[in-house]
N, C-alpha and C positions, 0 to 999 in steps of 0.2 A: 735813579734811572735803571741800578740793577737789578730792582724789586719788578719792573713795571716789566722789561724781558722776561725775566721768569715766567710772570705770572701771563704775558704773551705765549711764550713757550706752551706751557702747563693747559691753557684751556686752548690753544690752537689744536693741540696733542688732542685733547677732549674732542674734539668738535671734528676730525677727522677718524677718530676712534668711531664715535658715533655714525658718521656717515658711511665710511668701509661695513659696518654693521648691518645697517640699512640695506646696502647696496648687495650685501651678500644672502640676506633675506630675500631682496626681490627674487633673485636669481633659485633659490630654495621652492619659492613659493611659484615660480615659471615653471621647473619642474613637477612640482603639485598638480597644475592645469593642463601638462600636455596630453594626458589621456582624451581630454574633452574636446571639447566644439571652439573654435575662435572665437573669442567677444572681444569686445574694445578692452576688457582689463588685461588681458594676455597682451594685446596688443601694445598697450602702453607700457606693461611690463618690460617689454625684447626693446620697446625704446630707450627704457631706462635701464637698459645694460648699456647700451652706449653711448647716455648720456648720464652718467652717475650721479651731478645732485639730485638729479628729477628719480632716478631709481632708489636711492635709496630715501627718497621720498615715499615711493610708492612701497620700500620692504616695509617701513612701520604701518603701511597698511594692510598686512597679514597679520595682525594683532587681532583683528574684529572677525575673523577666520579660527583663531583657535578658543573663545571664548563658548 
């Protein structure tokens, strides 16, 4: 049972690590677009500041931006 904690612990930590990551990207890459014109990505972007798992959804889709 102490093994199955940890290891609960250990990828919770993961998986909220990842998400804060995400969510900090969106918020990187909102600033990237505010010179420009509104489009629905910007749009969904400022949603997903307030609603974090959908935001840092949308930060790993600045990936296909720096390529």
């Amino acid at each position: 049972m102490k093994n199955l904690s940890l290891f609960v612990f250990v990828f919770g930590g993961f998986v909220i690590f990842l998400a804060v990551g995400g969510w900090v990207m969106n918020i990187i890459k909102i600033f990237r677009l505010v010179p420009g014109e509104i489009t629905t990505e910007f749009v969904l972007r400022v949603v997903g500041i307030l609603a974090a798992p959908f935001g840092a959804i949308m930060g790993y889709q600045m990936y296909r931006d720096w390529e």
